[in-house]
C-alpha positions in Angstrom: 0.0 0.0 0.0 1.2 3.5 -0.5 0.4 7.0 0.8 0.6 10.7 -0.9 1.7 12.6 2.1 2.4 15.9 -0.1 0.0 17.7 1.9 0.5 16.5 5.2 4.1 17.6 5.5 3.3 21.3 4.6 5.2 23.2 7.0 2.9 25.1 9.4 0.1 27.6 8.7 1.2 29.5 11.8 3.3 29.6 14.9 3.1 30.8 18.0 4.3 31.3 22.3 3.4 32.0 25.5 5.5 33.5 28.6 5.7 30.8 31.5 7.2 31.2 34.7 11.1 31.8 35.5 11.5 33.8 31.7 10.6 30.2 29.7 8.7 30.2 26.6 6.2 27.6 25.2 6.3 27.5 21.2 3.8 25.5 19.4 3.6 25.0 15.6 -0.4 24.9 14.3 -2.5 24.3 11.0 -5.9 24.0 10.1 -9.0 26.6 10.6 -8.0 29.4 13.3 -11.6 29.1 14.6 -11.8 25.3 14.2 -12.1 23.2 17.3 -8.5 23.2 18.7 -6.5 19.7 19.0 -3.2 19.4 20.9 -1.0 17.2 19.5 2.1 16.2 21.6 5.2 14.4 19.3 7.1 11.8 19.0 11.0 11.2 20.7 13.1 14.7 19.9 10.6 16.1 16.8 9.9 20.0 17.5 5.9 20.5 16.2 6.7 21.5 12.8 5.4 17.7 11.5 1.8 17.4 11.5 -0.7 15.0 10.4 -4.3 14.5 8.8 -3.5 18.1 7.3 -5.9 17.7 4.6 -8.5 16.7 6.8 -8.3 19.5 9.5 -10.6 22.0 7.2 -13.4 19.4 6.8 -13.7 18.4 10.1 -12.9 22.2 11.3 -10.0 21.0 13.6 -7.2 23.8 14.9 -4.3 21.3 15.1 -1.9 22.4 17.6 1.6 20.8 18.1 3.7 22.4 21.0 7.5 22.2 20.9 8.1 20.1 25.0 10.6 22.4 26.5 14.3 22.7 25.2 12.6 21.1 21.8 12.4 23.5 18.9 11.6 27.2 20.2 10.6 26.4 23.6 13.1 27.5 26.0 14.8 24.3 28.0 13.8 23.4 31.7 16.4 21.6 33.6 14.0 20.3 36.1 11.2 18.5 33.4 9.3 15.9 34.1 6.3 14.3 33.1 4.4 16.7 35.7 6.0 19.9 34.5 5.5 19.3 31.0 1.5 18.5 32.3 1.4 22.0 33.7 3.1 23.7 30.4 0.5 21.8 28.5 -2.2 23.2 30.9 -1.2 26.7 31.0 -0.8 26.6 26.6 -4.8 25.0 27.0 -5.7 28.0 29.5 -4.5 30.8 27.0 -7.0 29.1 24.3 -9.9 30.1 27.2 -10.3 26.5 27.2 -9.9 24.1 30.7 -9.6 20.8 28.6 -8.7 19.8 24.8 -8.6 17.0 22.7 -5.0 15.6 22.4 -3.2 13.1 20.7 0.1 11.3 21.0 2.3 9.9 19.3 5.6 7.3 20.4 7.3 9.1 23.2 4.8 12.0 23.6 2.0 9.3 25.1 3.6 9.6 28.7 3.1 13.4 28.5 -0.4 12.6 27.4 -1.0 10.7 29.9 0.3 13.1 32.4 -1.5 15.8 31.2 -4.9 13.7 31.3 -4.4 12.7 34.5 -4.5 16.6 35.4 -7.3 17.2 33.7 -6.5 18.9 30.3 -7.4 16.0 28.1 -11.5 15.7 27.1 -10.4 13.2 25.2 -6.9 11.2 24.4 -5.7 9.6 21.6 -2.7 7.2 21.8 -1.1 6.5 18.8 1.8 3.9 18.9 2.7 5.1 22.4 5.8 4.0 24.6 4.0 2.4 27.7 6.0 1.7 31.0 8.4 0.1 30.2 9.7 -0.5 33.4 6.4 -2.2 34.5 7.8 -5.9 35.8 5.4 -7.6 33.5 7.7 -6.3 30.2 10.9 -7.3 31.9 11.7 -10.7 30.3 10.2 -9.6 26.5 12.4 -6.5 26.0 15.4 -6.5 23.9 18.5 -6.9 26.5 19.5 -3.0 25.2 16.2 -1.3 25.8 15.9 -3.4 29.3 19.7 -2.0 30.1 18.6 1.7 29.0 15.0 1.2 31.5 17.2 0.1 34.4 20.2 2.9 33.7 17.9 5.4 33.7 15.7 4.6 36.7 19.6 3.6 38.8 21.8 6.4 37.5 19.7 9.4 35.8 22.7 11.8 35.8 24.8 8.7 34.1 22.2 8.3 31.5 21.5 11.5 30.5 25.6 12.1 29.7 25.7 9.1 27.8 22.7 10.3 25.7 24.1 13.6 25.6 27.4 11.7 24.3 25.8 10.5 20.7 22.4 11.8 20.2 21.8 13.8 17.3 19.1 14.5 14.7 20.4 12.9 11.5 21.6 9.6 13.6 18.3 9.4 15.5 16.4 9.2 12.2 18.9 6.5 10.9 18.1 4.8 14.3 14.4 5.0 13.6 14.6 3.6 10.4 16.8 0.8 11.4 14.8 -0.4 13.9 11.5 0.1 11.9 9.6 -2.4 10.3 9.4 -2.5 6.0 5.5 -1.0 6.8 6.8 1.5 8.6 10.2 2.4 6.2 7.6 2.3 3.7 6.1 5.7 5.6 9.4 7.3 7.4 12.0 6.6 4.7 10.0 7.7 1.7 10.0 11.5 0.3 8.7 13.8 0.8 7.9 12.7 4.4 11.5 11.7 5.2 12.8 15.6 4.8 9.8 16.6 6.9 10.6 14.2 9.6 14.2 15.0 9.5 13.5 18.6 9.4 11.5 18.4 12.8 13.9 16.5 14.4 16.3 18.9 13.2 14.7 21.4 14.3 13.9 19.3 17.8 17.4 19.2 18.7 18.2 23.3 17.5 19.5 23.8 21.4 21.4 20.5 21.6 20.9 16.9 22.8 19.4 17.9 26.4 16.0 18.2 25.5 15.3 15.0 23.9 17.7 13.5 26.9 15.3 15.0 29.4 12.1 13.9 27.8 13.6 10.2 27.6 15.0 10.0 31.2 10.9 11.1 32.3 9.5 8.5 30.0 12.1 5.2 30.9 11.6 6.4 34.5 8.6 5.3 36.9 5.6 7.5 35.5 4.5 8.1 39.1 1.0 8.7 37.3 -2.3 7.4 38.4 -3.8 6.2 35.3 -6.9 4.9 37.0 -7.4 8.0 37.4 -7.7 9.5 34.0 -11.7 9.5 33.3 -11.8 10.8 29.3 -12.3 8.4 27.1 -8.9 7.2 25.6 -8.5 5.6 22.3 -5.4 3.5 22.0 -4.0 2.9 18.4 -1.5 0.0 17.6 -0.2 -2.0 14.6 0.5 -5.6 14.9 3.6 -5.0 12.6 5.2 -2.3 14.8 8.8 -2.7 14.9 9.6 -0.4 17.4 11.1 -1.7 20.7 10.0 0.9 22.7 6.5 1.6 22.1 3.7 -1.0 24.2 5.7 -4.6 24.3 1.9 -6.2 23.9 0.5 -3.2 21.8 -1.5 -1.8 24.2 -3.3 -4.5 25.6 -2.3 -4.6 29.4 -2.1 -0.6 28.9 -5.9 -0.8 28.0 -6.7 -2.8 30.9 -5.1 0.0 33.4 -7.2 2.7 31.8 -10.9 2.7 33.3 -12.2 4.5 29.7 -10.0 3.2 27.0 -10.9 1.0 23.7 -7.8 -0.6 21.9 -7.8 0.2 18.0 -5.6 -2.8 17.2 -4.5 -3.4 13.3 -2.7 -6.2 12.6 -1.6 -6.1 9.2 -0.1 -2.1 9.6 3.2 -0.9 11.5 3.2 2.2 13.4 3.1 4.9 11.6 -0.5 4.8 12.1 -0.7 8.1 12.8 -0.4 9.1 9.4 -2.1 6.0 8.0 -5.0 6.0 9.7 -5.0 10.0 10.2 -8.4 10.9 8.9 -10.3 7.6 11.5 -8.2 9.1 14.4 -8.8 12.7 13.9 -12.7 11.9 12.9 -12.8 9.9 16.4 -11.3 13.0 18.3 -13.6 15.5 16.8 -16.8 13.2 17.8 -15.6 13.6 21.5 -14.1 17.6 21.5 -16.6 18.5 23.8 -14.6 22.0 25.4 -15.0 23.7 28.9 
């Protein structure tokens, strides 16, 4: 199967920021209608916002896509103490200056932890996980990681400061997306390794790691980590989107399944035959399911 992505990787219709606390800046990239109903879309590992999806879709279904840059990503200034919970309370301030209390959101890969974090504060009407990393530290995923992505879980929870400086040591934008590919499955090389979407994705990761390594480094420490969130907790209705031929290592070891049973409102959207780039694939079911359950404060 093949896609026509020429329209989803148009670089954003507008861009924007908000002052936080201690002189930081939140930056968000944004297409679609300005007066459409607003979506927050949280990215993957080290990608600023300037990659949407469903872009062809937004206008129809008069969706306001919104993609922030998590701090020391793209144009938002860095915060040396980020954590799941800080990032929650960035997100929740950015859904404030809409005059809204919650959003829809999705997420995508690394950004569901953030998700999930903001949900569980209450910014999140609705929440759409889309090839998300789940917990991997959970004792039930032990035995069916790979022995590297095991190692990196335990590093990071025993030696954080370690961790971070070997990240710091290697990671860098054009690498990572070599990474990506490599460990991506022919479905999903099929999606990330084909142009025009390949530039794009390189350009946001490019544009992710602008300030240097510490930003994505920060974000991954939070997500390898104990989540310390409540997920029992989060009462919207989530929507958890897997492929059976996901190749990634560190997305949901079972594809969602025990991550489903954890969540008091979710339904698992499982596809066997597609990868994970689901989020592109399956764009215009994912964005139609969010705008079906947008209801704002």
């Amino acid at each position: 199967m093949t896609y026509s992505f020429d329209e989803t990787v148009r670089r954003p219709d507008r861009s924007d920021r908000i002052a936080l606390a201690g002189n930081r800046v939140f930056a968000w990239s944004e297409w679609g209608p300005v007066t459409g109903t607003p979506v927050l879309f949280l990215t993957g590992a080290g990608m600023a916002g300037t990659l949407g999806f469903g872009l062809e879709h937004l206008e129809k279904l008069n969706l306001r896509l919104i993609a922030p840059d998590r701090p020391g990503l793209g144009a938002s200034s860095p915060d040396p103490d980020k954590s799941l919970a800080s990032v929650a309370r960035d997100v929740g301030e950015l859904v404030a200056n809409l005059g809204l209390v919650s959003i829809p959101v999705v997420a995508f890969s690394q950004g569901a932890p953030f998700a999930f974090a903001a949900a569980a504060s209450g910014t999140a009407s609705s929440l759409a996980i889309v090839s998300g990393q789940d917990e991997l530290y959970r004792p039930e995923f032990a035995d069916g990681l790979p022995d590297q992505v095991r190692d990196m879980t335990r590093h990071a929870q025993e030696d954080p400061a370690g961790f971070s400086a070997m990240l710091e040591g290697f990671a860098e934008p054009d690498g990572f997306y070599d990474l990506v590919l490599s460990m991506s499955s022919p479905e999903d090389r099929s999606v990330y390794g084909v142009e025009p979407f390949a530039a794009a994705y390189r350009h946001a990761l490019r544009e992710g790691f602008r300030q240097g390594p510490k930003g994505y480094v920060l974000d991954t420490v939070a997500a390898l980590r104990p989540w310390c969130i409540d997920l029992g907790m989060i009462d919207c209705p989530v929507s958890l989107w897997y492929g059976g031929k996901d190749g990634s290592p560190v997305h949901s070891p079972d594809f969602g399944l025990s991550l489903a049973g954890r969540l008091p409102n979710a339904s698992r959207r499982f596809i066997p035959e597609e990868g994970g780039a689901l989020l592109w694939t399956r764009s215009l079911d994912i964005l139609s399911e969010l705008a079906t359950t947008s209801g704002n404060d």
